[in-house]
mmCIF file of the N, C-alpha and C atoms, coordinates in Angstrom:
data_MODEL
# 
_entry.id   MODEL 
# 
loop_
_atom_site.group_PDB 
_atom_site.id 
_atom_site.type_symbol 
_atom_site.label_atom_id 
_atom_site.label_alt_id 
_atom_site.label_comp_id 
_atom_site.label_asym_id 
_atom_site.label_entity_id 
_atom_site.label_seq_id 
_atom_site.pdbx_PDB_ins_code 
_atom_site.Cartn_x 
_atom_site.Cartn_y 
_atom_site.Cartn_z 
_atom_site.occupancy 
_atom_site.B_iso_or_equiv 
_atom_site.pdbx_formal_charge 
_atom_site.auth_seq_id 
_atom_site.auth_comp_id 
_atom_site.auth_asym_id 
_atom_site.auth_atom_id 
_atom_site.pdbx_PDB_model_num 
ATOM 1   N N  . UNK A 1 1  ? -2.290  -8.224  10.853 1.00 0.00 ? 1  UNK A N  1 
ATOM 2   C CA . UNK A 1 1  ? -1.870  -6.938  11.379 1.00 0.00 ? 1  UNK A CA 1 
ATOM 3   C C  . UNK A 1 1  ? -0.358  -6.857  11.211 1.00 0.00 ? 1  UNK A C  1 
ATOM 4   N N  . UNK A 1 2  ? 0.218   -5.594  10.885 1.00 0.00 ? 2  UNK A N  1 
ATOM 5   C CA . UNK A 1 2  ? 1.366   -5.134  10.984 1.00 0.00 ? 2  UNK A CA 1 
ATOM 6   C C  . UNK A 1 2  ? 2.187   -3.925  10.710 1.00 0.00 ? 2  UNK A C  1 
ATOM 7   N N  . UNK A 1 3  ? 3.570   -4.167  10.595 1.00 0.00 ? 3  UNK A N  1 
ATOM 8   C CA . UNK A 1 3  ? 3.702   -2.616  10.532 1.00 0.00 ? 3  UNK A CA 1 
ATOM 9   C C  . UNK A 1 3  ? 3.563   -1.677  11.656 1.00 0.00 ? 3  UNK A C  1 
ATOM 10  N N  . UNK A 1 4  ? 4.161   -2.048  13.010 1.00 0.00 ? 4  UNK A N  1 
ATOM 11  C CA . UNK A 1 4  ? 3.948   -1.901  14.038 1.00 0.00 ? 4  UNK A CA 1 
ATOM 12  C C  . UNK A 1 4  ? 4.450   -0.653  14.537 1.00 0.00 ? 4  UNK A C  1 
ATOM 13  N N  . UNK A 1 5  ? 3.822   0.677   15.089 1.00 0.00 ? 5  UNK A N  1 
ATOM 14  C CA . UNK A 1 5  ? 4.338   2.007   16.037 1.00 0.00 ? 5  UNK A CA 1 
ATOM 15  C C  . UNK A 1 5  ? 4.199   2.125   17.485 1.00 0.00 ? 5  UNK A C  1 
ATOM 16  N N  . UNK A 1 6  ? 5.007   2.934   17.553 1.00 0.00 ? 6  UNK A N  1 
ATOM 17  C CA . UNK A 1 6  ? 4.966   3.095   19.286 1.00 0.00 ? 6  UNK A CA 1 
ATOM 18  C C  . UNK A 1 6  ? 4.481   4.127   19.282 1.00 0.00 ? 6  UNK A C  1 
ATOM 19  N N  . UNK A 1 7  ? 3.290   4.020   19.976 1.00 0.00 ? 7  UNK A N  1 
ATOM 20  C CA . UNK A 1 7  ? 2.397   5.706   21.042 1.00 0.00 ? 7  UNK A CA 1 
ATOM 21  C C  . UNK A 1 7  ? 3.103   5.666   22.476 1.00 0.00 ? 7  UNK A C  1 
ATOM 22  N N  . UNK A 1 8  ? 3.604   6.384   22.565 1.00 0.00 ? 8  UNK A N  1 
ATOM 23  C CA . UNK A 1 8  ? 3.445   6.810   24.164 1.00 0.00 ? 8  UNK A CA 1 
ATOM 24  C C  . UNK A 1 8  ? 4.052   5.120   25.289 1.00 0.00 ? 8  UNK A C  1 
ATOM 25  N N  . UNK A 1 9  ? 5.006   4.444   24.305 1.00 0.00 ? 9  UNK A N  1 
ATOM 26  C CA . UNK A 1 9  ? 5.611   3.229   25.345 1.00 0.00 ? 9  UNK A CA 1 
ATOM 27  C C  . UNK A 1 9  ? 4.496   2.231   24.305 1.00 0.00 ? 9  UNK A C  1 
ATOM 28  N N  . UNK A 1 10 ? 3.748   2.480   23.681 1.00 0.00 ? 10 UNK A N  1 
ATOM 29  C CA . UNK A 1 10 ? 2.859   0.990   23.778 1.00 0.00 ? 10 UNK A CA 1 
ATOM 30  C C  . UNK A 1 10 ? 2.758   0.899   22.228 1.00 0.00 ? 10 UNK A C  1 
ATOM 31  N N  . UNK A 1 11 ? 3.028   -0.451  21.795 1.00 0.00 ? 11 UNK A N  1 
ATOM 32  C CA . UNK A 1 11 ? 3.204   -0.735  20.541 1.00 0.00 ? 11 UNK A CA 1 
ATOM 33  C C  . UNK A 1 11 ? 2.353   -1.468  19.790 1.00 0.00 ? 11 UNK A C  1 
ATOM 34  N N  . UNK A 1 12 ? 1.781   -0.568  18.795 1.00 0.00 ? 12 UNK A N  1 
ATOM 35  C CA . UNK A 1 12 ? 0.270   -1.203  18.329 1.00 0.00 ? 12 UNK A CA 1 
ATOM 36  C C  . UNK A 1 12 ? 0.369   -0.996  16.741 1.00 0.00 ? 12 UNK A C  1 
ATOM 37  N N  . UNK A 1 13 ? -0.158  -2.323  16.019 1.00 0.00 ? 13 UNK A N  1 
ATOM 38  C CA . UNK A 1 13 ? -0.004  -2.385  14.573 1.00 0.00 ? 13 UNK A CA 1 
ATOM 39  C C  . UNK A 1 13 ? -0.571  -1.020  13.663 1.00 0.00 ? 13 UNK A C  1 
ATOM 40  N N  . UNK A 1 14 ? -0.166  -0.503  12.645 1.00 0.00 ? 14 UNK A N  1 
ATOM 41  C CA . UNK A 1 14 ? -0.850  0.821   12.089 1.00 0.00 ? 14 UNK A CA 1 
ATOM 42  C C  . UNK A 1 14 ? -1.692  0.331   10.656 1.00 0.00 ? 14 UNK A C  1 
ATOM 43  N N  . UNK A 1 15 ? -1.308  -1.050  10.645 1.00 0.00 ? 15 UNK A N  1 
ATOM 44  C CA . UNK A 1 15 ? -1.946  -1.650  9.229  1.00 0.00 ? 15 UNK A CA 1 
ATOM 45  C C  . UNK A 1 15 ? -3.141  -2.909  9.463  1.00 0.00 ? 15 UNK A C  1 
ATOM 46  N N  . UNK A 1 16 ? -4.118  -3.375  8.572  1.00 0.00 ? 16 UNK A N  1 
ATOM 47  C CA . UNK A 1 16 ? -5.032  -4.208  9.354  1.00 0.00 ? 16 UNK A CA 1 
ATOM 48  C C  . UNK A 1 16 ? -5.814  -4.720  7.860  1.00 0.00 ? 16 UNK A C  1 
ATOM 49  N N  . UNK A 1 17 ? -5.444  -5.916  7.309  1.00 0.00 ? 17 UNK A N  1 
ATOM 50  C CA . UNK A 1 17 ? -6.113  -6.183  6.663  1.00 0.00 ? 17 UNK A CA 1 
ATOM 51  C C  . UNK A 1 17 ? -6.823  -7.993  6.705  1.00 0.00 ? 17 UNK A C  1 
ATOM 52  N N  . UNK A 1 18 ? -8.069  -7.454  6.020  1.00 0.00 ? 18 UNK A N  1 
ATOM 53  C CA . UNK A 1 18 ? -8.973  -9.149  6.378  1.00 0.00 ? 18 UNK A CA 1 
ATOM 54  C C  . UNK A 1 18 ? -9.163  -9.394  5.187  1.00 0.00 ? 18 UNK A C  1 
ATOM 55  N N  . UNK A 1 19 ? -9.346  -10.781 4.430  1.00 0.00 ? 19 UNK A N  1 
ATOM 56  C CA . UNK A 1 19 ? -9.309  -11.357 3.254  1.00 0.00 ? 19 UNK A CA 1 
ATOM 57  C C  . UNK A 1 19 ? -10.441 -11.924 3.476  1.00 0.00 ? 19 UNK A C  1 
ATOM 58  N N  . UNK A 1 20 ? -10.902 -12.416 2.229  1.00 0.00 ? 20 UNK A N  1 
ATOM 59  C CA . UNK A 1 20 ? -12.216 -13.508 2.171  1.00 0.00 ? 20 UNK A CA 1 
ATOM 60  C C  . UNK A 1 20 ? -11.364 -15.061 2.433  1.00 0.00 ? 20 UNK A C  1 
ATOM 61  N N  . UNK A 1 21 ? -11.855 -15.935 2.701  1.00 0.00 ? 21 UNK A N  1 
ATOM 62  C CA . UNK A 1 21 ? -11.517 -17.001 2.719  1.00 0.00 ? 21 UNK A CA 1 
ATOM 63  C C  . UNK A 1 21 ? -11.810 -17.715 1.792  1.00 0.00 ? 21 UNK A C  1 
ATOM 64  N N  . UNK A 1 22 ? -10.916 -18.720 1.209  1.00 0.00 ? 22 UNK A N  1 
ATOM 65  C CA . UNK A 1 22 ? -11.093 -19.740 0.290  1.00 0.00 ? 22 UNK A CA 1 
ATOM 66  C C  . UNK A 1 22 ? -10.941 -20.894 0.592  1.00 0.00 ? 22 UNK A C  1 
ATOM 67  N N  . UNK A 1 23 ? -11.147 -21.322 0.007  1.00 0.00 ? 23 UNK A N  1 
ATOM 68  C CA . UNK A 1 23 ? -11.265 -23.131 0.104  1.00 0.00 ? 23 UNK A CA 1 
ATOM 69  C C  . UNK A 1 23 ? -9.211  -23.483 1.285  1.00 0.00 ? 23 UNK A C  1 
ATOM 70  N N  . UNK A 1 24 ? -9.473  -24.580 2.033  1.00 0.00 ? 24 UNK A N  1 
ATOM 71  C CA . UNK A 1 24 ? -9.135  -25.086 3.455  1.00 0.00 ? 24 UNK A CA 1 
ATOM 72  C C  . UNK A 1 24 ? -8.291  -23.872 4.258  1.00 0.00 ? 24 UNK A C  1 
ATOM 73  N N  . UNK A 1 25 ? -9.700  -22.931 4.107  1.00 0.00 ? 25 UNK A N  1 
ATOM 74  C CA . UNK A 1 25 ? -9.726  -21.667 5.024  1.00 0.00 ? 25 UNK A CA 1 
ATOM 75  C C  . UNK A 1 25 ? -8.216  -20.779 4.890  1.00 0.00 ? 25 UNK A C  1 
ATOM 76  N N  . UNK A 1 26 ? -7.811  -21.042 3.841  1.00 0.00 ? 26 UNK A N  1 
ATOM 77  C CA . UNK A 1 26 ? -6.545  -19.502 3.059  1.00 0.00 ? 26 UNK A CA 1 
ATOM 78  C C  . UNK A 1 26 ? -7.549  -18.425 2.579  1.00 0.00 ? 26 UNK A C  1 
ATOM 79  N N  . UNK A 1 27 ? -6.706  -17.429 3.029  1.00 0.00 ? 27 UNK A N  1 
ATOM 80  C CA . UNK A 1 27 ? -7.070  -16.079 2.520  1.00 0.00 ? 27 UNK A CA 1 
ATOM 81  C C  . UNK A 1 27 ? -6.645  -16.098 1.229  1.00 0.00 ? 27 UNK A C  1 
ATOM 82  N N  . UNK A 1 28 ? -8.143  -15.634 0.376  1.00 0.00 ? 28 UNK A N  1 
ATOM 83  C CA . UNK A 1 28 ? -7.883  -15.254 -0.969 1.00 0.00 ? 28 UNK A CA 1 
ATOM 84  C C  . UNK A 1 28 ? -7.356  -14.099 -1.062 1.00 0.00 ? 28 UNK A C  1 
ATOM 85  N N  . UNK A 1 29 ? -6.092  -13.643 -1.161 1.00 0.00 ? 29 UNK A N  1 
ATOM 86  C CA . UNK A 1 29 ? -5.932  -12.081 -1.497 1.00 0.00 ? 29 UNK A CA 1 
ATOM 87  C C  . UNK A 1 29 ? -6.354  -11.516 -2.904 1.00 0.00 ? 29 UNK A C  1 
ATOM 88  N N  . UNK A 1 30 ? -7.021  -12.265 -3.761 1.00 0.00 ? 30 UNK A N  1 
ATOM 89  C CA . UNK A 1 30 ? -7.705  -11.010 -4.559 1.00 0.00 ? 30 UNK A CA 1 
ATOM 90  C C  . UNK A 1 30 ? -9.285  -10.311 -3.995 1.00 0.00 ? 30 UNK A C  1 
ATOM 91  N N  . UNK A 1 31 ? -9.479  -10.984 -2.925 1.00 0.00 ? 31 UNK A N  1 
ATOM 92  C CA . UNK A 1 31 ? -10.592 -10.498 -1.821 1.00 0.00 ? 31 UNK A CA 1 
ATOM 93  C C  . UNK A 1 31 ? -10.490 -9.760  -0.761 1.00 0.00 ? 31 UNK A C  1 
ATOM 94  N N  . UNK A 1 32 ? -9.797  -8.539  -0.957 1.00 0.00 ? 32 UNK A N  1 
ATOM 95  C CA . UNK A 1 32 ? -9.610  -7.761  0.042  1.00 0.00 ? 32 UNK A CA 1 
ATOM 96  C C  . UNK A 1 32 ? -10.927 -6.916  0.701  1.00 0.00 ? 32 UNK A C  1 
ATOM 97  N N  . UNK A 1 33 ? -11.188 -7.542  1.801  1.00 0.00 ? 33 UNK A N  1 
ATOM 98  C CA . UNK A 1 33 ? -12.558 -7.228  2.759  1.00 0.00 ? 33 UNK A CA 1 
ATOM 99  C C  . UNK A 1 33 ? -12.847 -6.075  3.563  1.00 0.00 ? 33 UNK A C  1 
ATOM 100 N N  . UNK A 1 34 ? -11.462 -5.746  3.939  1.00 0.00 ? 34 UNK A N  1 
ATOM 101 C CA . UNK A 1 34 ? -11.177 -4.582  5.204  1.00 0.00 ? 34 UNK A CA 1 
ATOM 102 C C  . UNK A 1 34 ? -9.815  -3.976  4.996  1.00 0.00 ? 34 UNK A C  1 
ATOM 103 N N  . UNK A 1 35 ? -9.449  -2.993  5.132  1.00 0.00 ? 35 UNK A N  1 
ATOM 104 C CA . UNK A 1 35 ? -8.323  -2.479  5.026  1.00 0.00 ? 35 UNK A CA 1 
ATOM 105 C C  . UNK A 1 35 ? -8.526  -1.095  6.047  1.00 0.00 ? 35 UNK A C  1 
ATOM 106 N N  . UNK A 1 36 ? -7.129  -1.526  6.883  1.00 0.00 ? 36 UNK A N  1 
ATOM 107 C CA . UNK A 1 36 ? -7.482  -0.025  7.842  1.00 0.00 ? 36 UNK A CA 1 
ATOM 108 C C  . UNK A 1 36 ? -6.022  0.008   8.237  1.00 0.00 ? 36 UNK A C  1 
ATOM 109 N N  . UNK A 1 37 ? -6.065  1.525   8.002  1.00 0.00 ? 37 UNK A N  1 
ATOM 110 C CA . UNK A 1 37 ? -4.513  2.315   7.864  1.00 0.00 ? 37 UNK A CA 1 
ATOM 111 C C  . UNK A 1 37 ? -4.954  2.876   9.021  1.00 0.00 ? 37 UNK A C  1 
ATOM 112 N N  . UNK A 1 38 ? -3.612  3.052   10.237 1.00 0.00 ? 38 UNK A N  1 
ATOM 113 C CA . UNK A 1 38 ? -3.593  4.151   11.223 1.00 0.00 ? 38 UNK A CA 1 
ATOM 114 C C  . UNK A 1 38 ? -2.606  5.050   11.450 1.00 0.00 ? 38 UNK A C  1 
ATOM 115 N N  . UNK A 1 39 ? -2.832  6.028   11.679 1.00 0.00 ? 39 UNK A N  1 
ATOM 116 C CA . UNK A 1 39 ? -1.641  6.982   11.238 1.00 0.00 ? 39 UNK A CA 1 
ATOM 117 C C  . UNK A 1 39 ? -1.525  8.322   12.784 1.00 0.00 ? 39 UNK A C  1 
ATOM 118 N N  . UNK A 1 40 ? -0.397  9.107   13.736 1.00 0.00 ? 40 UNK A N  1 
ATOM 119 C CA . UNK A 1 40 ? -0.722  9.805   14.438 1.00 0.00 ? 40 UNK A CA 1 
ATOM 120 C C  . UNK A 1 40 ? -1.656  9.501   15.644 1.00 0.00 ? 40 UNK A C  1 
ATOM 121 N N  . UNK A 1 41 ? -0.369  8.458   16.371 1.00 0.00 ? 41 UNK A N  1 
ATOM 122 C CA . UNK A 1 41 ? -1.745  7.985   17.253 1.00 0.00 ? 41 UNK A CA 1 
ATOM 123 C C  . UNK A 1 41 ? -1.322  8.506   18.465 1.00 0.00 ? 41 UNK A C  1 
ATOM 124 N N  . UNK A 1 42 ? -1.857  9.255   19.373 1.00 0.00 ? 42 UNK A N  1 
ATOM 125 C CA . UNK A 1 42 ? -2.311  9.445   20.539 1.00 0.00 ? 42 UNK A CA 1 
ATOM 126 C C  . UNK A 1 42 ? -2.583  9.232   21.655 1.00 0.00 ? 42 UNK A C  1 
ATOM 127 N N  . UNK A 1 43 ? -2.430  8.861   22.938 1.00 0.00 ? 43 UNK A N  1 
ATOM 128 C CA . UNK A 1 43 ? -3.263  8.463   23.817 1.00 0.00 ? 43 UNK A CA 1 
ATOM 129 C C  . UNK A 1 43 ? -3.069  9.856   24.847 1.00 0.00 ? 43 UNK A C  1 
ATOM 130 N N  . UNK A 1 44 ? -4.850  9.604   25.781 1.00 0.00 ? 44 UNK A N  1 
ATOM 131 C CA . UNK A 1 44 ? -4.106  11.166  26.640 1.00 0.00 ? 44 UNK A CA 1 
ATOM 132 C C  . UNK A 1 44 ? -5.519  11.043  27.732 1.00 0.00 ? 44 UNK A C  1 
# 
């Protein structure tokens, strides 16, 4: 996680990515698994 914004006082990552794992458990980054962008965040 990173790439971090503030909503409203509270500071939460806007980027989120998970890799496959490879051999003694490193992330392979040509295995990109998950990717989640957040953008306009809110609370209310």
């Amino acid at each position: 996680m990173h790439d971090y914004v503030e909503a409203d006082g509270i500071r939460l990552p806007s980027r989120r990515r998970a890799y496959l794992r490879g051999t003694e458990f490193r992330p392979s980054l040509d295995a990109l698994l998950v990717s989640i962008d957040i953008s306009d965040v809110r609370f209310s």
